[in-house]
N, C-alpha and C positions, 0 to 999 in steps of 0.2 A: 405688361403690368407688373409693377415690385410685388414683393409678399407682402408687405404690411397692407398695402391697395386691396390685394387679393383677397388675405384675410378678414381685414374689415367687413366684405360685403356679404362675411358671413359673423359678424358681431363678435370677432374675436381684433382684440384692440393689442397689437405687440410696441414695446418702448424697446428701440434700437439695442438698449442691455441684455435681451433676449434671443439677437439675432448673431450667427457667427459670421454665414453669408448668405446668398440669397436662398438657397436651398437648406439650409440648418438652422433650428430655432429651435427654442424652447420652452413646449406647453404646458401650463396645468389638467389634470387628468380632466375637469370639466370643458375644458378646450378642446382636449384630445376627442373627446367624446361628441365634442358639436364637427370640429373637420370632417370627423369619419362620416355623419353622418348626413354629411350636407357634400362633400365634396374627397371619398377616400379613393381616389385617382389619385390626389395630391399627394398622398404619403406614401415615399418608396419605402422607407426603413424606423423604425423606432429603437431605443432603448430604454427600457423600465427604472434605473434607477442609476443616475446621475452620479450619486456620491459615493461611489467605489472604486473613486480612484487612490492610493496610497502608496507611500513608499512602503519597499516590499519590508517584509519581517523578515527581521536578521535573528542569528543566534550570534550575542557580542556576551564581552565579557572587557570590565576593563581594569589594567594594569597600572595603578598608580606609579610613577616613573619622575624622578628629576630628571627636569631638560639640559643634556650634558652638550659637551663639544660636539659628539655625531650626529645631532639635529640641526647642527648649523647650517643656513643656507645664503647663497649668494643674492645680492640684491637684483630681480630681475631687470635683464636689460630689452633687447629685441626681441623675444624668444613667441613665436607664434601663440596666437591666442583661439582656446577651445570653448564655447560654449557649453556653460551646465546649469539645468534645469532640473532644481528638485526642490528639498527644502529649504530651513535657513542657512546658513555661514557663519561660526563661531570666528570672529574676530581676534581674540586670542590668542592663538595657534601661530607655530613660531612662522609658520610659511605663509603669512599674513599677506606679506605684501605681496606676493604672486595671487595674488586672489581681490577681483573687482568685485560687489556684492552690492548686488541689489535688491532690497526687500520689496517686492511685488503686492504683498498681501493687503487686505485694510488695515492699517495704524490700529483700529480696533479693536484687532483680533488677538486675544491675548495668548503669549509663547512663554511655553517651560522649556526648560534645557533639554527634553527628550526631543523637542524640535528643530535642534542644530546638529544632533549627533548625525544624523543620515547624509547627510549634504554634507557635512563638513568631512566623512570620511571620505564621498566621492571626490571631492577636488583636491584632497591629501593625494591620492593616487593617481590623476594625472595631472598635479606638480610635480610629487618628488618621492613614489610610490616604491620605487625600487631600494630609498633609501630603508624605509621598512622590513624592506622584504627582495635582499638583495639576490635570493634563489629567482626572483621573477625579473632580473636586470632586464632590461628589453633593449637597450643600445638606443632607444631615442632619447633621451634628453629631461631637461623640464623644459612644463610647456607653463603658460600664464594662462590664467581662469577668468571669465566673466561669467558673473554665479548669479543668475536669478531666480531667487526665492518665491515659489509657487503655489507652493503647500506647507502644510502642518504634516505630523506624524497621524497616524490614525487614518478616517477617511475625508476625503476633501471633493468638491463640487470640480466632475470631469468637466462639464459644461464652461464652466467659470476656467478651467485651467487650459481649456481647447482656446477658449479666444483670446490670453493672457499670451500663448503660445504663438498665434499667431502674429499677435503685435510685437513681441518681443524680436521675432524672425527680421519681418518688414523695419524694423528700426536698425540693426542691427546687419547690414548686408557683407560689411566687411568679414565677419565669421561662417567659416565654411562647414568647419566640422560641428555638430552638438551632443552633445551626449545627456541622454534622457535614462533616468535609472525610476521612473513612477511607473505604477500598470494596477490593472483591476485585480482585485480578487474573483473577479467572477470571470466566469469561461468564454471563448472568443465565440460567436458565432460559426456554426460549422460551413454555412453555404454562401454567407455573404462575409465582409471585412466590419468591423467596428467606423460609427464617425471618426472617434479617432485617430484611426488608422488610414482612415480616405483623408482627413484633414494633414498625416506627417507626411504622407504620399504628393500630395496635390503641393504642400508646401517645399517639399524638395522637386518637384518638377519647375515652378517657379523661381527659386530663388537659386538654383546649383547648388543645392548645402545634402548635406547626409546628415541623417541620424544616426548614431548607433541607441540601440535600444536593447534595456535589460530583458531576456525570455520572462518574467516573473514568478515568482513563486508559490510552492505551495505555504500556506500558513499554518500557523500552529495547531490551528482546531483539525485541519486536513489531515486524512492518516498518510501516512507515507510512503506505505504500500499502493492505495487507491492513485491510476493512473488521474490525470486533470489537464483539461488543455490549457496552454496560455491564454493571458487574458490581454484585452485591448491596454498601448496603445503595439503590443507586441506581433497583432498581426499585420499590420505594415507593410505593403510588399518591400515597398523601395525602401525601407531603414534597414541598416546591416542588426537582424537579432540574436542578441547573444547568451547563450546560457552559459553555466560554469559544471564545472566538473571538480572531482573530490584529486587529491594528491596521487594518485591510483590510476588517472587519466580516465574514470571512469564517472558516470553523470551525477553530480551530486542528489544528495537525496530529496532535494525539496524543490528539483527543477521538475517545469511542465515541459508537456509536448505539443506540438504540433501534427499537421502540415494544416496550413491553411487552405483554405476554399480547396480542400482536397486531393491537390497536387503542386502547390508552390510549400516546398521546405524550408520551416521555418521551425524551429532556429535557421539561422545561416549558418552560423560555428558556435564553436565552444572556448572556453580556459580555463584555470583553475580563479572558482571564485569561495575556493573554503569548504569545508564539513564538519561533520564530528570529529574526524579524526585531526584534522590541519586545517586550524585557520588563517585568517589575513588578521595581518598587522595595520592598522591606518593612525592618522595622526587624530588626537583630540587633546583641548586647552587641559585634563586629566592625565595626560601622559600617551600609552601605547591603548590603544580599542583592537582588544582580536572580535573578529566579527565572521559573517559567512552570509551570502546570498548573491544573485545574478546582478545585482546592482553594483558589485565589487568585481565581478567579471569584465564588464563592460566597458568600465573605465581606462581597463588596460587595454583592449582590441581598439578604444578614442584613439588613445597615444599614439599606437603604431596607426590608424588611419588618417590622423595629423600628420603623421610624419612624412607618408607618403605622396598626402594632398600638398601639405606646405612645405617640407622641404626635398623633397625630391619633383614636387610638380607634377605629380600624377593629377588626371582628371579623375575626379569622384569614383566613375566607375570602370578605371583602367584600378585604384585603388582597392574598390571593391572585391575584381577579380581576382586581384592578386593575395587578397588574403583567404575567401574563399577557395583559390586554388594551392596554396600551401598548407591548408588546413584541408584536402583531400586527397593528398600525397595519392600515392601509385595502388595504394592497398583496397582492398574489397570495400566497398560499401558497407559500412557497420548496421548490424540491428538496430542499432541506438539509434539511428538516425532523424528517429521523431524525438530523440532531446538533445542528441549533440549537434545535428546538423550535417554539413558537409565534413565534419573534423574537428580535430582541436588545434590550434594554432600555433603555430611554436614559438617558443618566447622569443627568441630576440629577434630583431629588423633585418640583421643579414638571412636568415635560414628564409625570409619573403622575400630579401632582394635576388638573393641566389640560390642556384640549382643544381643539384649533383648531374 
């Protein structure tokens, strides 16, 4: 019997908008309240509140700049294509045309300009990220972007951006690698994984694609002291989760921890994604954005996991290893381990392709 059959025959009436698949839906608390009490065998897991899903809070600052000769970019040709999943796509931006941009959202729903800046920094960095920020050369290349716009700044319906995710995957099979920089503010469950996180899992089992996913943040109201675990869609087993770390190699200050369901480590690795003291460069229609958060981490661990899926032909998780095991070098096991992971990754694609 499907769930809506199911449901029904206890007066609960679901319209297909509610449904993700056959086990995931989504109730009003007087719904919630009639399941449990007619049939709570049915409900393995719930989550309380929906709309906390957001691009992480950055610390930016932006540098008015004329656009000179050294932002010029070559007109892309074949150059492998990365999936990214977050907010809008400032058009303007001289690295325009490496960037396909689809706006997801309801035509409805009205956008300020603080809702391009997040997305538009993460596809500046893996098009042409290095150019920014030539200390982080990574020897792969540009890559070409198809950028689907999913959210607003602030908080957005996970519900509504799980099933937006999944469509976009299923249309889309030609892209292998994605790069997801969204995550809750609130804390991952400690015994079990988030929908979320069973929904990027179950979609990379499916379709051979990887995530990489930013570890998320702590926010500005958070002290920064008070430890915080990450939050969904970051406990994922199968997505590679990335935190950043400050110029110092050490865990930046507004990264969470893990380990998930108690012993799968999560993060996977780390990079530098900014601090106080040194931040990232990215492109915006404004000139240069210094900014900071694991959503700027991440984008650079895509590059090098493109690079090895698409142009070297690694499978997924011949790829996987390989940056996990470069990022664990020969040295002890760090205490850090619940923020940085197995390591930090070293910049460029030779120090992954080769071994002392």
């Amino acid at each position: 019997m499907d769930t809506k059959r199911l449901l029904s025959k206890f007066g609960i009436d679901i319209v297909d908008d509610r449904i993700i698949d056959g086990t995931t839906l989504r109730l009003n608390p007087d719904e919630v309240k009639l399941l449990y009490n007619n049939a709570s065998y049915l409900i393995a897991m719930g989550v309380t509140d929906f709309s906390e899903i957001s691009r992480d809070d950055v610390l930016d600052a932006y540098e008015d700049m004329e656009e000179d000769a050294g932002l010029l970019i070559p007109h892309p040709q074949n150059e492998p294509v990365i999936g990214v999943i977050d907010t809008q796509f400032n058009e303007k931006v001289y690295f325009h045309e490496w960037v396909e941009y689809k706006n997801l959202l309801d035509p409805n729903i009205p956008l300020s300009r603080k809702d391009y800046e997040h997305g538009t920094a993460v596809s500046y960095i893996i098009v042409d990220g290095p150019q920014g920020n030539p200390e982080l050369a990574d020897g792969c290349g540009r890559f070409r972007v198809r950028h689907f716009a999913v959210a607003k700044s602030g908080n957005n319906s996970s519900f509504t951006i799980m099933k937006t995710i999944r469509n976009i995957v299923s249309n889309n099979p030609d892209i292998k690698v994605w790069n997801l920089s969204l995550g809750s503010r609130l804390e991952s469950p400690k015994n079990t994984i988030s929908p979320e996180a069973a929904m990027l899992d179950k979609l990379q089992n499916e379709y051979d694609i990887v995530f990489v996913v930013a570890g998320t943040n702590k926010t500005q109201k958070d002290s920064r002291i008070k430890p915080k675990r990450i939050g969904a869609p970051a406990d994922s087993i199968n997505s590679l989760v990335v935190n950043a770390t400050s110029i110092l190699k050490e865990p930046a200050s507004y990264t969470r921890e893990g380990p998930v369901l108690n012993f799968f480590r999560k993060p996977d690795i780390s990079c530098f994604g900014g601090d106080d003291t040194e931040q990232m460069a990215v492109g915006s229609p404004q000139g240069v954005a210094l900014t900071a958060g694991t959503s700027f981490a991440a984008p650079w661990i895509t590059r090098k996991m493109a690079y090895l899926i698409y142009v070297m032909h690694f499978s997924r998780e011949t790829a996987k290893a390989m940056l996990i095991d470069a990022a664990s070098g020969w040295k002890k096991i760090s205490a850090d381990n619940i923020k940085v992971g197995y390591g930090i990754v070293p910049t460029n694609i030779e120090d992954i392709l080769t071994t002392p």
